[in-house]
C-alpha positions as CSV (number, residue, x, y, z in Angstrom):
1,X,41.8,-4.6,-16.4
2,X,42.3,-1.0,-16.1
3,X,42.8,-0.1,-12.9
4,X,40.0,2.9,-13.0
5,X,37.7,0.2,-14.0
6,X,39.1,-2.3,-10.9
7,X,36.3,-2.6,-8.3
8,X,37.2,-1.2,-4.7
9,X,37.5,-4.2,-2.1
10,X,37.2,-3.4,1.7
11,X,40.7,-4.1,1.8
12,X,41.9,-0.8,-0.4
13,X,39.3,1.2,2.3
14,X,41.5,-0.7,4.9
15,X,44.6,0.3,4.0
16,X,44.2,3.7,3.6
17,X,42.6,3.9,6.4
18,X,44.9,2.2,8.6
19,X,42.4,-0.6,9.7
20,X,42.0,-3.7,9.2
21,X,39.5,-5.2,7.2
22,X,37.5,-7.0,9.4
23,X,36.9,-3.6,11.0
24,X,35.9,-1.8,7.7
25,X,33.7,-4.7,6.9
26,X,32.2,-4.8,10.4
27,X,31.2,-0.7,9.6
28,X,30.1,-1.0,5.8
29,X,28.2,-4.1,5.7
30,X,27.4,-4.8,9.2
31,X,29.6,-8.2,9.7
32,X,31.4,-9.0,12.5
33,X,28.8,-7.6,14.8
34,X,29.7,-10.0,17.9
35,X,33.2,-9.6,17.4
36,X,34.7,-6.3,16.0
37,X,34.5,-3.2,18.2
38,X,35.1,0.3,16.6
39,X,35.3,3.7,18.0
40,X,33.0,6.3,16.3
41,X,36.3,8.0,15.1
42,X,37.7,5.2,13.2
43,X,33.5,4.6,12.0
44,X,33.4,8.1,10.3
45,X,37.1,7.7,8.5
46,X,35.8,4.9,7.2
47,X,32.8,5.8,5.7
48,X,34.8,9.0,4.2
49,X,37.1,7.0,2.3
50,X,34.4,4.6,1.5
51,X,32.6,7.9,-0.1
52,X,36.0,9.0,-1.7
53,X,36.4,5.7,-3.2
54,X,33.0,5.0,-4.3
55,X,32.8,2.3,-2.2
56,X,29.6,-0.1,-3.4
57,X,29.1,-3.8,-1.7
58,X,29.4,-6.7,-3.9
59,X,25.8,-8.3,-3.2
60,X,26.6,-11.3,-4.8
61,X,29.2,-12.1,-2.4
62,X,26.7,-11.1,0.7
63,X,24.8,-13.4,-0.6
64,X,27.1,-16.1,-0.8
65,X,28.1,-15.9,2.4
66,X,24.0,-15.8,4.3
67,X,24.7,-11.8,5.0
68,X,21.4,-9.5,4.7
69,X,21.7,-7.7,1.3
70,X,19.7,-4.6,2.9
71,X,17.3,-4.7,-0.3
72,X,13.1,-5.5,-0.4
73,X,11.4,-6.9,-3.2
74,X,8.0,-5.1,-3.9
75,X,5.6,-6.4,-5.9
76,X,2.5,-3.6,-7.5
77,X,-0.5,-4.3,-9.2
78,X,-1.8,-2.0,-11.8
79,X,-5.3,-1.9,-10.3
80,X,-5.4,1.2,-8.4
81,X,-2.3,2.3,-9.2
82,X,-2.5,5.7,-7.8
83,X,-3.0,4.9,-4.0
84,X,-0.3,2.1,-4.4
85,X,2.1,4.7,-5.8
86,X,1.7,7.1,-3.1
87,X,1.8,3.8,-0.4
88,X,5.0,3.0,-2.3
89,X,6.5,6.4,-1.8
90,X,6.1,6.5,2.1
91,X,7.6,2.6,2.2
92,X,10.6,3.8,0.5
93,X,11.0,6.6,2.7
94,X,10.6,4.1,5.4
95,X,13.0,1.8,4.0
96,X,15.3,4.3,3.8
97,X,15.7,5.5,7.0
98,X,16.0,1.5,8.4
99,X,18.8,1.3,5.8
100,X,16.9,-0.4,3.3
101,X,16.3,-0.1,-1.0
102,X,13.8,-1.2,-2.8
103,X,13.3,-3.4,-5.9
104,X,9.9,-2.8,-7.6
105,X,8.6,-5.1,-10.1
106,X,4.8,-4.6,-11.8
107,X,2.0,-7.3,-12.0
108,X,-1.3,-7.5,-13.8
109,X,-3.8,-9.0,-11.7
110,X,-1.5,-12.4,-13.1
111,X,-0.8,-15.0,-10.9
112,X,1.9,-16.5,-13.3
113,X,4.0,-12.7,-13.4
114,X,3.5,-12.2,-9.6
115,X,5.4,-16.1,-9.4
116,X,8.1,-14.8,-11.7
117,X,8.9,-11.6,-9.9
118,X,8.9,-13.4,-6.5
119,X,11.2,-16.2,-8.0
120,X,13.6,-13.2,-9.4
121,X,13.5,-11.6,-6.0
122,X,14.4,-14.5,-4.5
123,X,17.2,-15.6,-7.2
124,X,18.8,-11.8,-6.3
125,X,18.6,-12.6,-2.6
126,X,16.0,-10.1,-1.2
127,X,15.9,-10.3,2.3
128,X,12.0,-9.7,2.4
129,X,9.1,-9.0,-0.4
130,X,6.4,-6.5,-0.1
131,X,3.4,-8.0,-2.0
132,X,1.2,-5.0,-2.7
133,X,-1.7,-5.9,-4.1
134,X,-5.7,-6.1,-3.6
135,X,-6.2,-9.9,-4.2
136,X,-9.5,-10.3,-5.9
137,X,-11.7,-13.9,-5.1
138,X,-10.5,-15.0,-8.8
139,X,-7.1,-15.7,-8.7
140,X,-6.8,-16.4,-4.9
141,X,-7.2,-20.1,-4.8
142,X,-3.7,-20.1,-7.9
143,X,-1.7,-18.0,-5.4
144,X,-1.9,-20.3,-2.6
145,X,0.2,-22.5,-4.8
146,X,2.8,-19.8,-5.8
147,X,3.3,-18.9,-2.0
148,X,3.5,-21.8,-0.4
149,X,7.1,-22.7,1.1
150,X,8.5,-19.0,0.6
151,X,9.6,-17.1,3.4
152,X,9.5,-13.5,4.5
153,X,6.4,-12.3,2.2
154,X,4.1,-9.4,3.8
155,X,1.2,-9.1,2.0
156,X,-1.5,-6.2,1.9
157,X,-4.6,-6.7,3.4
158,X,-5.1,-10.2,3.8
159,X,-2.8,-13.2,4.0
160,X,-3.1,-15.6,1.2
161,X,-1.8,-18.3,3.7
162,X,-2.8,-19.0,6.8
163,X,0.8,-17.9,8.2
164,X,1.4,-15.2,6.6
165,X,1.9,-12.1,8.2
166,X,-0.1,-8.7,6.6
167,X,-0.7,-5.1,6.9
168,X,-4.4,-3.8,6.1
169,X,-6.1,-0.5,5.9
170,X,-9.8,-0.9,7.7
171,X,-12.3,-0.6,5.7
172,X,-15.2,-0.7,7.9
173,X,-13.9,1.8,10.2
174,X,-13.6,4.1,7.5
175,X,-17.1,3.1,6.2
176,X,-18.2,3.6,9.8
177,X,-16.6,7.2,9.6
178,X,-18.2,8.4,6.2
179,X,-21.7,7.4,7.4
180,X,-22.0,8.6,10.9
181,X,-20.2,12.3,9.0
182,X,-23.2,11.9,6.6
183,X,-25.4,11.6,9.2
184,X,-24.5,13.6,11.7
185,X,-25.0,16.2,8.7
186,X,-28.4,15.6,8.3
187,X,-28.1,13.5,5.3
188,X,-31.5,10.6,5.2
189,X,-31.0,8.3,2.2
190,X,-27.4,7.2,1.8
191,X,-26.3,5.3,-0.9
192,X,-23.0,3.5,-2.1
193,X,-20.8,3.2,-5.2
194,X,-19.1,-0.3,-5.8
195,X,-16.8,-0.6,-8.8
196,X,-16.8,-4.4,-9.0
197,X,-19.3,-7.1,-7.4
198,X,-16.1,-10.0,-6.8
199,X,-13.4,-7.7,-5.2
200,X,-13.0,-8.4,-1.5
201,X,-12.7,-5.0,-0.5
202,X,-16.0,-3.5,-2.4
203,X,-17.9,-6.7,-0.4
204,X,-16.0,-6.0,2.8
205,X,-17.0,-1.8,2.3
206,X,-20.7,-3.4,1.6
207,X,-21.4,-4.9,4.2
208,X,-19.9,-2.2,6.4
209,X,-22.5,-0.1,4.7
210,X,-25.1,-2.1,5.7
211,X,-24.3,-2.6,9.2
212,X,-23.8,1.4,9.7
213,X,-26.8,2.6,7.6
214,X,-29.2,0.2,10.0
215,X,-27.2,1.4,13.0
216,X,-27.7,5.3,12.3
217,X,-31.3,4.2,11.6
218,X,-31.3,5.4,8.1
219,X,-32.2,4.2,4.4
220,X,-31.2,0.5,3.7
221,X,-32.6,-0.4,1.1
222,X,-31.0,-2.4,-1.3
223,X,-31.6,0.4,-4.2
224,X,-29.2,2.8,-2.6
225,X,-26.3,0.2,-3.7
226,X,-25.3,0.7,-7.1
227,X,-22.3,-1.7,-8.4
228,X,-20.8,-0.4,-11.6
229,X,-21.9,-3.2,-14.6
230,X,-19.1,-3.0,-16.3
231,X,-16.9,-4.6,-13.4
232,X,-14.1,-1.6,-14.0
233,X,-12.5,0.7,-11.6
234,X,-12.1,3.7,-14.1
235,X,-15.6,5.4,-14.6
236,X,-17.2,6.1,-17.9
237,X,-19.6,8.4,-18.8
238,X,-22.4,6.0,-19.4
239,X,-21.9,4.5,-15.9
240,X,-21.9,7.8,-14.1
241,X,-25.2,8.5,-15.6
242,X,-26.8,5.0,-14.8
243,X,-25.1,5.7,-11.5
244,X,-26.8,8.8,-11.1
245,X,-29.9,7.6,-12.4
246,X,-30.1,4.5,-10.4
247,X,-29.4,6.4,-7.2
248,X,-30.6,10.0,-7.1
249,X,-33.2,10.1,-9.9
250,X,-34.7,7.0,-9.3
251,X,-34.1,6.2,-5.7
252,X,-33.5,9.8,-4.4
253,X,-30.5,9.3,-2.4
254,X,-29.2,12.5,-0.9
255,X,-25.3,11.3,-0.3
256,X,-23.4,9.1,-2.2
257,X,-20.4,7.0,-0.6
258,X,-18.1,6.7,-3.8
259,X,-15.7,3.8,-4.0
260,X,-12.2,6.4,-5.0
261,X,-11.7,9.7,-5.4
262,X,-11.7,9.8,-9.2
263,X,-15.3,8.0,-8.6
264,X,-16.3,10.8,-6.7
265,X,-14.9,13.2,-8.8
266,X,-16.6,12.2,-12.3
267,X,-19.9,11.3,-9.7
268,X,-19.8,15.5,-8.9
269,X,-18.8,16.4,-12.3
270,X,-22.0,14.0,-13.6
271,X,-24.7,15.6,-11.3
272,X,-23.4,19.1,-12.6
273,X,-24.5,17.9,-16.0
274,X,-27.9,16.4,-14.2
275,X,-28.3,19.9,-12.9
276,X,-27.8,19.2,-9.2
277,X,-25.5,20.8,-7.0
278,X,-22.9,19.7,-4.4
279,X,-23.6,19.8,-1.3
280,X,-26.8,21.3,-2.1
281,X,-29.0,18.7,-3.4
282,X,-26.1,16.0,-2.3
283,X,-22.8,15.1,-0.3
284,X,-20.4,13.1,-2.1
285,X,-17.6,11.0,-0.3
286,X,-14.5,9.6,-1.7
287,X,-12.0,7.6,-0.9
288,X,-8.5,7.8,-0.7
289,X,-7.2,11.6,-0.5
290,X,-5.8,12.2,-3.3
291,X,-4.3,15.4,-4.1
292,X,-7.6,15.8,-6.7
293,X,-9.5,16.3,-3.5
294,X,-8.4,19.0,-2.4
295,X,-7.9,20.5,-6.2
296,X,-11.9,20.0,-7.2
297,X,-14.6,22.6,-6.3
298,X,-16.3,21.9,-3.9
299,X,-12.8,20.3,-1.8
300,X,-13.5,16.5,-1.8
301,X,-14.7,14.8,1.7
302,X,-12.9,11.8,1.3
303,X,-10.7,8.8,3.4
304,X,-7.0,9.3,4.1
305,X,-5.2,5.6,4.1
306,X,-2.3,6.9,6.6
307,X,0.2,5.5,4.3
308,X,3.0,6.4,6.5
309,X,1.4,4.1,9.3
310,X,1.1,1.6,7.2
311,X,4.7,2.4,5.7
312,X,6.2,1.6,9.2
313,X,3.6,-0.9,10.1
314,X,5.3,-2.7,6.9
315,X,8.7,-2.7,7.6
316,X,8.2,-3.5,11.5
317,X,6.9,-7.0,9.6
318,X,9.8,-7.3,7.6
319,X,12.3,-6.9,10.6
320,X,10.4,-9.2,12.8
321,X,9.9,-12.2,10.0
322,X,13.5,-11.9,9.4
323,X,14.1,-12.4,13.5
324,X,12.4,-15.6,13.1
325,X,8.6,-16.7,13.0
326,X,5.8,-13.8,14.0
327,X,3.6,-14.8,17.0
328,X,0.1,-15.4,15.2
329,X,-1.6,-12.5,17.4
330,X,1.3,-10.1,15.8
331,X,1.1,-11.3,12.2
332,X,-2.0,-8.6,11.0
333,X,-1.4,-4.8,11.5
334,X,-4.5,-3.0,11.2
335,X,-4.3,0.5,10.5
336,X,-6.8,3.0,11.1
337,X,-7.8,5.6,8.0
338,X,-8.8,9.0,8.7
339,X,-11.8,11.1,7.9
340,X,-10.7,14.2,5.8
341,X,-13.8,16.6,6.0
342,X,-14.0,19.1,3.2
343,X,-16.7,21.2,1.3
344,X,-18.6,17.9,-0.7
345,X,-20.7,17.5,2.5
């Protein structure tokens, strides 16, 4: 082998650094933590000449001998990919700052994919997986079999098993927070968007509906819900309009709650076409806050998910389950969105 091509072993950092081994290997990959001691003089020389060298840990080897690898399986679905993508980008900020990477893989709403990548993470000794993903009613019953007897999984918004330990957004409170804005703004009749009648979440934001509309004594009638027929998140033209019809022609609602931002957006852009105006003749809500909200005319009153909470909230998880087993009152970590008030209302 060429010896530009030969991989550099702690022992080469070692020896040029006039250390021994167990000391390098105690600063570059965290071994030796009971026993090795190291001033932060010799730590710095170290990680210099790691630098020079292009120092890079053999995983494999960690591995083999039980030693964290420092990398986190993540596991995306394509539905909604937009919010997971910005969630994604403040866990790997996160991660990075705890001294951790990331290894993404991409699912399909497919039970049989999401076992694969979790059996490839595991194969490639991740020391935890991130499972982020809404898990609609359908396929939850086959991914109680796919998790059962795996080990530090943090799921997203509810636990598949009963031990599982997760991190969710609340909905209601954000519900909650979009009604009592609408009608502390005056607004009478306020109806909701749903995208699909089996996801959990558009149930879980229905019901929080309900409960909120009755408590701000306002409209509750069952008219003001509208759940798009064709059971998919990304709007067409010829929902919008049954949307608009359904609600504000027929049933003369005067806000509309819409399930995302892009609903909201193609909800505004369809009552333009209807001839109403926003706020005017209605407020629209989204959900989400993403950077379209702020981009649209009239600026888009809409949800903020806190992803950086959630982000730490996520990795706190990780750390713990790798301590040993979560306390059951510490396994969920609620996090609490934010109202983002802009010209729509």
């Amino acid at each position: 082998m060429a010896e530009e091509d030969r991989k550099v072993r702690l022992v080469d950092i070692a020896n040029q650094a006039g250390v021994s081994r167990a000391a390098v290997g105690h600063i570059l990959n965290n071994s030796g933590v009971d026993s090795v001691r190291v001033s932060e003089a010799t730590r710095q020389k170290v990680l210099k000449i790691a630098e020079e060298l292009d120092y890079r840990p053999n995983r494999a080897a960690q591995r083999l001998r039980g030693m964290p690898t420092k990398i986190i399986g993540v596991v995306l679905d394509t539905v909604n990919l937009a919010v997971f993508s910005a969630r994604l980008s403040a866990i790997e900020a996160e991660a990075h700052t705890r001294g951790y990477r990331l290894m993404i893989g991409q699912a399909h709403h497919d039970p049989a994919e999401i076992k694969t990548y979790l059996d490839d993470f595991a194969d490639h000794g991740m020391d935890a997986i991130l499972c982020m993903f809404d898990v609609m009613q359908d396929i939850r019953p086959k991914l109680k079999k796919v998790f059962r007897d795996r080990n530090h999984i943090i799921l997203h918004s509810s636990p598949i098993l009963k031990a599982q330990p997760c991190v969710r957004v609340e909905t209601s409170s954000a519900i909650e927070q979009l009604v009592d804005h609408l009608a502390d703004r005056g607004r009478k009749r306020v109806a909701i968007q749903l995208w699909s009648p089996s996801d959990q979440l558009m149930s879980i934001r229905c019901e929080a509906w309900k409960a909120n509309v009755k408590r701000r004594k306002l409209g509750t009638s069952e008219s003001l819900i509208w759940t798009n027929p064709e059971a998919t998140q990304k709007p067409s033209r010829d929902a919008i309009d049954d949307c608009i019809q359904k609600l504000v022609v027929k049933n003369k609602a005067d806000a509309i709650i819409a399930s995302n931002d892009e609903w909201a957006v193609r909800i505004m852009q369809g009552l333009h076409r209807h001839g109403y105006s926003v706020p005017e003749d209605l407020a629209i809500t989204g959900y989400d806050n993403l950077d379209i909200a702020d981009v649209i005319e009239p600026g888009l009153t809409t949800i903020d998910q806190c992803h950086a909470a959630y982000a730490k909230a996520a990795l706190d998880l990780v750390e713990e389950s790798l301590q040993g087993e979560i306390p059951a009152a510490k396994r969920v970590r609620v996090i609490r969105p934010e109202l983002i008030v802009r010209e729509s209302t």
